[in-house]
N, C-alpha and C positions, 0 to 999 in steps of 0.2 A: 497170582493168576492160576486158571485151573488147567494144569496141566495137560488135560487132554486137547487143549486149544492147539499143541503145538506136535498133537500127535501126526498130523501129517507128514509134519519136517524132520520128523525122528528118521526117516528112512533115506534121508537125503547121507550122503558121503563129501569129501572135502570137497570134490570138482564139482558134482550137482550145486551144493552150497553157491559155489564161486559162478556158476553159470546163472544161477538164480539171480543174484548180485550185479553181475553185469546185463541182464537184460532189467530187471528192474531200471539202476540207475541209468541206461540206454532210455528206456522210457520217459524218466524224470527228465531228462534233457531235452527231449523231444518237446513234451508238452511244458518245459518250462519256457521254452524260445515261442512256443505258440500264446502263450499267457500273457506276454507283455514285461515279463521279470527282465526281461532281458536289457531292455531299454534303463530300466529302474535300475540296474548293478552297473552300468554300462561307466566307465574310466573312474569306476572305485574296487573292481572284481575284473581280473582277467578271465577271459574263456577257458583259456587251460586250466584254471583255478578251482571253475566250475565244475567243472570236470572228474576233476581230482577227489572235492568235497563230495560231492554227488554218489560216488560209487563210495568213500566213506561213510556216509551216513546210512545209504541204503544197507550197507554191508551191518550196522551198528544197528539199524530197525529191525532187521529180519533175525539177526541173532538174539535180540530180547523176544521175539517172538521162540526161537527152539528152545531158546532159554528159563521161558514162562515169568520171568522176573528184570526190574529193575531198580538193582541199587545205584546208587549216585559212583559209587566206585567203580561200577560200570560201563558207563561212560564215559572216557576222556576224549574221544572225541567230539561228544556234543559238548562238553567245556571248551576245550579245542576250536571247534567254530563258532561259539558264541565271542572268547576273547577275540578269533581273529576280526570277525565281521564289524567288531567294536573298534576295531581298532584303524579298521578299513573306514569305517564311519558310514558303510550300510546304516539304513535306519531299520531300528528293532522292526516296528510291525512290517516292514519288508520283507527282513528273514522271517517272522514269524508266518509270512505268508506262502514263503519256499518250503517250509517245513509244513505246511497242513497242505501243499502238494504232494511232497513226498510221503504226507501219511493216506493222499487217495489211491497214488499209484502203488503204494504197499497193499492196499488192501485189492484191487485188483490181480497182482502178482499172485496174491495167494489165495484167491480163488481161481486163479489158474492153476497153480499148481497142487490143490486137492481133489485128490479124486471124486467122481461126478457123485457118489456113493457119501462122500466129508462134506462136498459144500454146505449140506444145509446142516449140518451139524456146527461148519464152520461160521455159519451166519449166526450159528445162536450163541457163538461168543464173542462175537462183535464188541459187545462193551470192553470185556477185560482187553480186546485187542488195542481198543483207543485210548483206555488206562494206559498201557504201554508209550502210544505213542507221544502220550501228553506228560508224561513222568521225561521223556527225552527231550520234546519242545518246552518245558520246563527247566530242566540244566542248563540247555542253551539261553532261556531267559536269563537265566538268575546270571549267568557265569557274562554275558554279556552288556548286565547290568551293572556288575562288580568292576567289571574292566571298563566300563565307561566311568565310572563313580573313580575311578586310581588314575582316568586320565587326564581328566576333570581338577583334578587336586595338581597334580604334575601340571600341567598345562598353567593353573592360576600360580603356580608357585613359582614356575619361570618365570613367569608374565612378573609376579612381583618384585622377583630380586633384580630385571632389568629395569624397572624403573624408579627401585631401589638407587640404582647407579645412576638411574636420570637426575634424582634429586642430590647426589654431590655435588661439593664445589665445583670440581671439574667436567659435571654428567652434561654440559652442551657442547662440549669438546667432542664426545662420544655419540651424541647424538643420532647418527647417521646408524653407527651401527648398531646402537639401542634397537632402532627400526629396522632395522633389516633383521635383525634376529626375531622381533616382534611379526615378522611379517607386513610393513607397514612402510607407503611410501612415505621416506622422510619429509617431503614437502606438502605432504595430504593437506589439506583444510580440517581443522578438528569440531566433530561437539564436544562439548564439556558440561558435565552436570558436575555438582559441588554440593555437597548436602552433611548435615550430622544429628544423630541423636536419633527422634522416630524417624523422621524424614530419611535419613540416610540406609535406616532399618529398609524401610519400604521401597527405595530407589535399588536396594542390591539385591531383594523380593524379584523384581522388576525384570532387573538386568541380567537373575541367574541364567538365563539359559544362552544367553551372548556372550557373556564372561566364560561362560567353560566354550564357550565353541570357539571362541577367536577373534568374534567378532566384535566384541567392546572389551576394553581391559582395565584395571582401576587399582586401586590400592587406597592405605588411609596416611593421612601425615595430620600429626596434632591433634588427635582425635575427630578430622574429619577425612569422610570419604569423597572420594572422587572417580570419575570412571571418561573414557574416551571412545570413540569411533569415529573411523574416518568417514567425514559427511559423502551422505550418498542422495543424489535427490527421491531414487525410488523408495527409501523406508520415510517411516513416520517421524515426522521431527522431535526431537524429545523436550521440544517447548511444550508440543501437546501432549507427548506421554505420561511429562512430571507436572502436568498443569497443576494440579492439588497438589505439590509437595512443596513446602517451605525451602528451595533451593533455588541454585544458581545456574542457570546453564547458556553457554556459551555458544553460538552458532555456526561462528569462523574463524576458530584462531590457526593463523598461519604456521605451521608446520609441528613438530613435535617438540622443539628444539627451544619453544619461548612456553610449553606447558610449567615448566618447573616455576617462573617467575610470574606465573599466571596465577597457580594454585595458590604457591605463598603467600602473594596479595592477597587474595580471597579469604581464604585461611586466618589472616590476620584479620583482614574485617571482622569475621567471626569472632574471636579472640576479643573482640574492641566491642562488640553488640552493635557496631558501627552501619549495619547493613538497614536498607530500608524494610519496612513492614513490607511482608504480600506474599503469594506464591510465584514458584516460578520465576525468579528474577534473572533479566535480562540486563545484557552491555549498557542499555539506553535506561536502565532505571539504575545502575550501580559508579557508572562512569563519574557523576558530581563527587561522589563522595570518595573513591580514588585519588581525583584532579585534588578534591579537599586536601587528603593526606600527608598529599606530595607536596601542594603548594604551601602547605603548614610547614611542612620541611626546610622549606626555603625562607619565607616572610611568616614567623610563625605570628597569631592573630592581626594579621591584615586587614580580617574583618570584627575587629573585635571590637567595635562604635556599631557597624549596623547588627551586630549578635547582641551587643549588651543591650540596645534599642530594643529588637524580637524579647529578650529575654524578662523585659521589664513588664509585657504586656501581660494580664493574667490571665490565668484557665478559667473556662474555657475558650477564650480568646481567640485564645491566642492558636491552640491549636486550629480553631475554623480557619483564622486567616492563612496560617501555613497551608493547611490544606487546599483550599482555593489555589494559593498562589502554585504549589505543586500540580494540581490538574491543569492550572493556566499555561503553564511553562510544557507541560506535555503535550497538551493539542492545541494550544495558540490561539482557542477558541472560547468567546464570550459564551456564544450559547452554547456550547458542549459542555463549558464546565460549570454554567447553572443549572443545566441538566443533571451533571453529576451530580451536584452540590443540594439538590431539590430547591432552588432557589431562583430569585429574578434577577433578569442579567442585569438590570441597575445593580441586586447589592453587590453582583460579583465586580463590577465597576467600582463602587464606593469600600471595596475590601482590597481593591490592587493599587483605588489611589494609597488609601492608609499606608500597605507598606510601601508605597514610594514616597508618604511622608515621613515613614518611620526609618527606612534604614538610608533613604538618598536614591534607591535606586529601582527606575523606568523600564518597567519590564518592555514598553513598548521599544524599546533603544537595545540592537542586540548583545551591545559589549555589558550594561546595566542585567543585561536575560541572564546569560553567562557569568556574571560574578553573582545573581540571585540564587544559579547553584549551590554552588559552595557554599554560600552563606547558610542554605538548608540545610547542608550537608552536613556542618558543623552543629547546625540549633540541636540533630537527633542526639541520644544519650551518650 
């Protein structure tokens, strides 16, 4: 900066300096309560706070001005309020907008205080003056950026190693306090999205800006990722957010304390390719094949007369008739699912008798609906 910009202030002594400083930052305050900042800081910034920073800053403006320069080693204060304000969770363009106040009432300041003889000398250094003040609304950027970026990392790195402990043998034991550390009523209602590979790329795309804030938390197990928030009816449900992503997500699972044995199932589908085709998969499209897994557990091939039956019938066949039978079982409707199906409702008739010849069982009969699940469940790969 050219030096004669700051020949005014050459003449100033320690107490003029200091009386400059205090009416400036008196000013800043003044017109910052009339601006509406006020409301915007208001139970993340105390007033005394403001206060404090205020006559800081100005104090750190007007001396790069007698100074004629600004190195970054010059500032530790505008690093200083950039970490703090990050850490307060001020939002950037907030501060950035207290700071292009404090660069109007600086420049009023000092054309009060040059003589009537400098002002228009001091007008014609205008530019190099706002160099200045944008080389210190810049430290403040960058240093506020840095300290959000380390608390961001912090923040997801607790988040993970407490639900790290969620997934031990023992982590439903600890439950309660998993959440409480989490910030998180233990008994919340949860969403649950479940995804991996691109999908999963794109769903943590998605969710970065809720994950460092607090407000959804996630981790991966078994190479897939998972993420939670406690349902709120006023955000967007993340049935519509991940509608395009090849995932799973859950709408109410009751509390935090049954996610561990949530995931794992899921998890394992994946693991098995067990999961149905589609985007978005929901409770009501994922449950047969669950009920499948479990009841294979217990009577394992049950159905394995009306499977070997499905299985006998050939491609393309065979898939059409699953397919039918699958839209049938979801909306219970002849003509919705010749609609689907581009087809007339007789053939969708003459395809629901077949498989009630093939495997024994009447979809119209709802205990026969119910074991037609499973039986699908089983036919996928």
């Amino acid at each position: 900066m050219n030096s004669d910009t700051g020949r005014f202030a050459d003449r100033l002594d320690h107490a003029q300096f200091e009386a400059v400083v205090d009416v400036a930052a008196a000013e800043f305050r003044r017109r910052f309560r009339e601006s509406g900042l006020t409301t915007r800081y208001r139970e993340l910034v105390s007033a005394e706070e403001i206060m404090d920073t205020s006559h800081d800053t100005m104090h750190d403006l007007i001396g790069l001005i007698v100074r004629g320069s600004a190195e970054s080693g010059d500032l530790p204060a505008a690093r200083e309020l950039g970490r703090r304000r990050a850490r307060q969770g001020v939002p950037l363009e907030v501060l950035l907008e207290a700071i292009r106040l404090n660069s109007r009432v600086l420049w009023g300041r000092l054309i009060a205080l040059a003589a009537q003889e400098q002002a228009a000398e001091l007008v014609s250094y205008v530019e190099d003056v706002l160099v200045l003040v944008e080389r210190y609304a810049l430290e403040v950027q960058h240093s506020y950026l840095r300290e959000e970026a380390r608390l961001r990392k912090d923040f997801r790195l607790v988040s993970e190693r407490q639900l790290s402990r969620l997934f031990t043998g023992d982590g439903e034991l600890h439950s309660d306090e998993i959440a409480a550390r989490l910030g998180v009523d233990p008994a919340a209602r949860l969403e649950v999205v479940i995804a991996r590979g691109t999908a999963a790329a794109a769903m943590l795309t998605r969710l970065d800006a809720s994950l460092s804030s607090g407000a959804a938390f996630g981790s991966e197990i078994g190479g897939t990722n998972y993420a939670f928030r406690p349902h709120s009816p006023s955000e967007d449900p993340w049935t519509r957010n991940f509608a395009d992503l090849e995932c799973v997500v859950l709408d109410d699972l009751p509390g935090l304390k049954h996610l561990p044995s949530t995931i794992t199932r899921i998890v394992d589908l994946f693991d098995r390719g067990s999961l149905p085709e589609g985007r978005c998969l929901r409770f009501q499209d994922i449950w047969p094949t669950i009920a499948a897994h479990a009841l294979h557990g217990i009577m394992p091939g049950a159905h394995r007369r009306a499977l070997a039956a499905i299985l006998r019938i050939p491609e393309p066949q065979r898939s059409v008739l699953l397919s039918t039978v699958r839209l049938y079982l979801r909306s219970g409707s002849i003509r919705d699912t010749a609609s689907a199906m581009f087809c007339h409702r007789n053939t969708v008739v003459n395809r629901l008798g077949s498989f009630k010849k093939t495997t024994g069982l009447d979809l119209g009969i709802p205990a026969d609906a119910a074991l037609a699940h499973f039986v699908l469940a089983e036919s996928r790969p």
